[in-house]
C-alpha positions in Angstrom: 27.0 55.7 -73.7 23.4 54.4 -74.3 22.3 57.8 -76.1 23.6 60.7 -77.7 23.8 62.6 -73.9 23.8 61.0 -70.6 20.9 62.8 -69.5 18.9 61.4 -72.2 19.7 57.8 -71.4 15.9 57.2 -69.9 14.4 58.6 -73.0 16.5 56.4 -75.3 16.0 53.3 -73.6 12.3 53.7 -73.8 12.4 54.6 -77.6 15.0 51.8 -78.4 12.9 49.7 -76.3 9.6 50.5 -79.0 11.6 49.8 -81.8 13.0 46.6 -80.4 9.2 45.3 -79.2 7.8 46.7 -83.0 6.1 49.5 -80.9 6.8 52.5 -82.7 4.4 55.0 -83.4 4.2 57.2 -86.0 5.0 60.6 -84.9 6.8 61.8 -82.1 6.9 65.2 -80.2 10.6 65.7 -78.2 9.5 68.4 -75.8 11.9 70.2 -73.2 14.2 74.0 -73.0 16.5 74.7 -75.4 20.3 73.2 -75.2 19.3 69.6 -74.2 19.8 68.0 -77.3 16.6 67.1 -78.3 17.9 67.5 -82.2 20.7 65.3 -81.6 18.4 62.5 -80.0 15.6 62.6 -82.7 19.4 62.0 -85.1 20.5 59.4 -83.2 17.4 57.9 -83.0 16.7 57.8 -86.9 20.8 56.1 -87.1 19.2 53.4 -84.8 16.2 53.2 -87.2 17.9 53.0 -90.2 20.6 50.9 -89.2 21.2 47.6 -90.6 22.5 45.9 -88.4 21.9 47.8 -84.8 23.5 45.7 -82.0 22.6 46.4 -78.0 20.3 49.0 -78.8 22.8 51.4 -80.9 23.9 51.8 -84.6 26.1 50.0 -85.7 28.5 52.4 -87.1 29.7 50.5 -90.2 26.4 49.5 -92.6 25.5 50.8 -96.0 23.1 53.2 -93.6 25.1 54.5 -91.2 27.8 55.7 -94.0 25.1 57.4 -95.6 24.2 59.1 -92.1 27.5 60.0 -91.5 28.1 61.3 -95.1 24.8 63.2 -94.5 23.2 61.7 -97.6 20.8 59.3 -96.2 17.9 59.0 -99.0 15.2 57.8 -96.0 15.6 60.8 -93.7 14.7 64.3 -94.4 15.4 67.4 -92.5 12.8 70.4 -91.9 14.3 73.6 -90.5 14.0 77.1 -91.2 15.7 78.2 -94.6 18.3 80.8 -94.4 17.6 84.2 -93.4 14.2 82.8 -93.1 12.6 83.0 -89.1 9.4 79.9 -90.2 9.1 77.1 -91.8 6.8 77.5 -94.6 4.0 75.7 -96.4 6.3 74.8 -99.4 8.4 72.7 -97.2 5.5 70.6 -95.8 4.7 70.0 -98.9 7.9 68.3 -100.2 7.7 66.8 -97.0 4.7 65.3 -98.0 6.0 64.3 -101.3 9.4 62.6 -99.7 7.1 60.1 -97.5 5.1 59.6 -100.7 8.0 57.8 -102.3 9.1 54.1 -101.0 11.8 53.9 -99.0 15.4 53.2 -100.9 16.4 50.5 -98.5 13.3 48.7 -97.2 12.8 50.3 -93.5 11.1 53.5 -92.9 11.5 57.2 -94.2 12.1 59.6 -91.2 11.9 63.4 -91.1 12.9 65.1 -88.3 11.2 69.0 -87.7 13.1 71.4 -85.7 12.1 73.6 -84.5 8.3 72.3 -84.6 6.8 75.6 -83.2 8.4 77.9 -86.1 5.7 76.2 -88.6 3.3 78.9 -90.1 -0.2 78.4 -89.5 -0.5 77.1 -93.1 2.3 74.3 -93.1 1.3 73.4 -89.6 -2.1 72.7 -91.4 -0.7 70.9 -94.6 1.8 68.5 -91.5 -1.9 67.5 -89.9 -3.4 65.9 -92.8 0.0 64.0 -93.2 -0.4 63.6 -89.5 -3.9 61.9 -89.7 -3.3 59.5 -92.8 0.6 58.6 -92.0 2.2 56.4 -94.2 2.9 52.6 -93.6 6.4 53.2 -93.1 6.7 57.0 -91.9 8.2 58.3 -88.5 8.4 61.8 -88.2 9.9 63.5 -84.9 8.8 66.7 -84.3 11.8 68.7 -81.8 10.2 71.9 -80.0 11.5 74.2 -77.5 8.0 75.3 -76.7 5.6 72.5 -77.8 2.7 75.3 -75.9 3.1 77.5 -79.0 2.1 74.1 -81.1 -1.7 74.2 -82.2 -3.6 71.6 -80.3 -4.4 69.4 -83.5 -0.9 68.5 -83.7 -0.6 68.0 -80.2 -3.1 65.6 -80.1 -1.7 63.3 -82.6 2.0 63.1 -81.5 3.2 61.0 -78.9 4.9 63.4 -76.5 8.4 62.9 -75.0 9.6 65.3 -72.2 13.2 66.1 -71.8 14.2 67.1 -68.6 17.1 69.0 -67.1 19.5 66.5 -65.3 20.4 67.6 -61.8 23.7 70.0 -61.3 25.7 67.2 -60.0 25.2 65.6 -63.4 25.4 68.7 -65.4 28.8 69.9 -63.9 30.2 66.5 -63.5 29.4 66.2 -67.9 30.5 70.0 -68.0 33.6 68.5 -66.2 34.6 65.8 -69.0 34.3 68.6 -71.5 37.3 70.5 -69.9 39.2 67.8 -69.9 38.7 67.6 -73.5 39.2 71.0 -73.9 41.0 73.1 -71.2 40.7 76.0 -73.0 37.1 76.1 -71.4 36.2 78.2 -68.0 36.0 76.5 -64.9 31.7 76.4 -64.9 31.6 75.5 -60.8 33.0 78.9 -59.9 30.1 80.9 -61.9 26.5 81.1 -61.7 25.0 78.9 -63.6 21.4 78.6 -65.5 19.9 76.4 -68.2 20.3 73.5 -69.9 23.7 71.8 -70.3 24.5 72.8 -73.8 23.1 76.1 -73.4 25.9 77.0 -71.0 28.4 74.9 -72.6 27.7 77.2 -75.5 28.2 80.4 -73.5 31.7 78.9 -71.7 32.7 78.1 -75.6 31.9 81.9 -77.0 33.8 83.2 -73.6 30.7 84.9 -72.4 31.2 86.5 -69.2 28.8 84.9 -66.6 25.8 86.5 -67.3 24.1 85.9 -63.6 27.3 87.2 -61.8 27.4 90.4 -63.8 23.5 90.7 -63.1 24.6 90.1 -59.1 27.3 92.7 -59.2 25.1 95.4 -60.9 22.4 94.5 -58.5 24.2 94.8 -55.6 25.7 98.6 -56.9 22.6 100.0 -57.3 21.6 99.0 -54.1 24.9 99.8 -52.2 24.3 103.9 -54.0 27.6 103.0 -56.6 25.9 103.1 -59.7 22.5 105.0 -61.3 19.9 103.5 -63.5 21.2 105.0 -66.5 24.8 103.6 -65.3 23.7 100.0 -64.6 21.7 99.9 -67.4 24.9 100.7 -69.7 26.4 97.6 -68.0 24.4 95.8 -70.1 24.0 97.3 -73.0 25.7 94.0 -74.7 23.5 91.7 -73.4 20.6 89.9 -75.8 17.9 91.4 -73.6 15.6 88.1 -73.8 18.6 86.7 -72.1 18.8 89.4 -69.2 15.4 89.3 -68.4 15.8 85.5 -68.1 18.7 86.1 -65.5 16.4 88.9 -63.8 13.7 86.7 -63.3 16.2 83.4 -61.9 18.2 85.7 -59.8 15.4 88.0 -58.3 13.6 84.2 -57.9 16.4 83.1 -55.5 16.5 86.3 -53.4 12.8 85.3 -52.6 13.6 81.6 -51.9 16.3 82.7 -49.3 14.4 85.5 -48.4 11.8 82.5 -47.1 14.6 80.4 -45.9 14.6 78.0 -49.2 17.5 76.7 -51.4 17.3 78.3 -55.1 15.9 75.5 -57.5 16.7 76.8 -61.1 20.5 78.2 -60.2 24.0 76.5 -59.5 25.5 79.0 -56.8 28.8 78.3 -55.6 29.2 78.8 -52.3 30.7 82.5 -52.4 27.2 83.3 -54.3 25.0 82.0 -52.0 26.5 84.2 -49.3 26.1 87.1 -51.4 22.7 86.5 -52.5 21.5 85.6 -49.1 22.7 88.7 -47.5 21.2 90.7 -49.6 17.9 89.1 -49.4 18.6 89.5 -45.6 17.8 93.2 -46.5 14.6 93.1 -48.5 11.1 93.0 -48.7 9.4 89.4 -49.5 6.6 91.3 -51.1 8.2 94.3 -52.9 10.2 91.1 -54.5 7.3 89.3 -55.7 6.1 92.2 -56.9 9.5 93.5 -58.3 8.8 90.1 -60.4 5.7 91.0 -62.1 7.6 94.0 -63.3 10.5 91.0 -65.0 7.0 88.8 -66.2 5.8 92.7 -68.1 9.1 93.1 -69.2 9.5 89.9 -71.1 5.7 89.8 -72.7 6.7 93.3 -73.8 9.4 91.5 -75.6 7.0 89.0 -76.5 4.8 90.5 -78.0 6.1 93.8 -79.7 9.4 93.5 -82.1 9.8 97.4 -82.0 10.1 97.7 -78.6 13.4 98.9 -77.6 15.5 96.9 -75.6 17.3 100.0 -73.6 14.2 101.3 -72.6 12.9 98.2 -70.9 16.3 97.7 -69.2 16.2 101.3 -68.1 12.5 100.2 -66.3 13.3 97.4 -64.4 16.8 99.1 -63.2 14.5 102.0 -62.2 12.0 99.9 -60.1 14.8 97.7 -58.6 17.0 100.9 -57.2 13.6 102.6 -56.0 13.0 99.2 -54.2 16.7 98.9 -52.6 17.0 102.3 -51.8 13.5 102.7 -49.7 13.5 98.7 -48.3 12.6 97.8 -44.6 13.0 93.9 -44.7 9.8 91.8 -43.3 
């Protein structure tokens, strides 16, 4: 394996490929959706940075370095994250940050720090991070991980090199989702579900033995339509359900019933086969339009989520399962 994930092997031949030339900047940006292990590259990177000996572009496993690393006690690399019970990362940390690339390094390489995630920052330690940003030291590499590198101030933007992570295709993802079966087959069979997201992200879901969220969605979709189940009734489905996460799967699934609608293949969803037949007939039965528009209703939805934390979650469920069945129960396909 040439880096930490096979989807990342690209990425980490290009950044193995700086270090090898004596090309390495000073501050990176890994960009991309949550659950593609961006932390776990910027970690494996800093191994291969610190390592004493790296041979064929990888640690070496067996240095004074890569013990530290694997004992978690490496004196050259820091780690910024939120503190417990604690949703930013605060000025105070920057500013020990500052003071750990202040210091020489212990064993004569670089000091790395790793930020995760990058977009949690307040406005006042993304501030204190830019004027270590603009006057870096000799030796410094600092990786900035972000889910949503938009939310990042431009400033910062500017003056990190930026490294997009990208969602390998679902004949890679299943076959990787494969090997961990085999390694575990505890795990649910992930090719007869729905399937959205990143690879960890739903290796995370099959792990905590969450019921496939996107098939649920289908079923309750397909009752309210069919006159088996009310608003209030469908809504109480999903009662369980982190609601950031549902309006996600509203938005994917009401997305494909518009592609087949148009005669297109879904692009963000893994649909067995059984699920494309079921999505596609009952596409066959609505409105191009009143979907598109059923989907600004999803887009309100979310930045109503967004944007108040006092919102409640039941009532916003309650909405969008009110416009759907008004939509399903008056259609006239065109």
């Amino acid at each position: 394996m040439n880096s930490p994930y096979p989807w990342q092997a690209t990425v980490w031949q290009d950044l193995s490929g700086r270090l090898a030339a004596d090309r390495l900047g000073h501050a990176y940006l890994l960009c991309g959706r949550a659950g593609l292990g961006k932390r776990a590259l910027a970690e494996a990177f800093a191994g291969l940075v610190l390592c004493e000996a790296p041979r064929d572009d990888q640690p070496c496993g067996a240095c004074r370095s890569c013990n530290l690393l694997a004992g978690g006690s490496h004196p050259d690399l820091k780690i910024v994250q939120a503190e417990e019970e604690r949703k930013s990362i605060g000025i105070e940390q920057v500013r020990e940050l500052i003071e750990f690339f202040a210091l020489t390094t212990h064993y004569g390489r670089r000091k790395i720090a790793i930020i995760e995630p990058a977009e949690i920052m307040t406005t006042a330690a993304a501030n204190a991070l830019l004027k270590l940003l603009e006057e870096p030291p000799g030796l410094a590499l600092l990786m900035l991980v972000s889910h949503r590198p938009g939310q990042l101030v431009a400033t910062i933007l500017s003056r990190c090199q930026k490294i997009k992570l990208n969602e390998p295709d679902w004949p890679a993802c299943l076959a990787w989702l494969d090997g961990c079966r085999e390694a575990n087959p505890a795990l649910p069979d992930a090719r007869g579900q729905i399937l959205a997201g990143a690879p960890l992200a739903i290796l995370a879901r099959l792990e905590a033995e969450e019921g496939p969220l996107h098939d649920r969605l289908l079923d309750t979709l397909e009752a309210v339509r069919a006159n088996d189940l009310g608003v209030l009734e469908a809504a109480r489905r999903h009662a369980g359900d982190d609601m950031r996460e549902l309006v996600d799967a509203f938005e994917l699934v009401v997305s494909a019933l518009v592609e087949l609608r148009n005669g297109l293949e879904p692009r963000f969803l893994y649909l067995p086969r059984a699920a494309v037949q079921r999505l596609q007939d009952l596409a066959n039965h609505l409105h191009s339009g009143r979907l598109l528009h059923f989907l600004d209703r999803v887009g309100e939805a979310r930045a109503m989520l967004l944007r108040s934390s006092g919102v409640r979650g039941s009532e916003v469920l309650e909405n969008l399962m009110f416009h759907w069945s008004r939509m399903v129960r008056t259609e006239t396909t065109a």
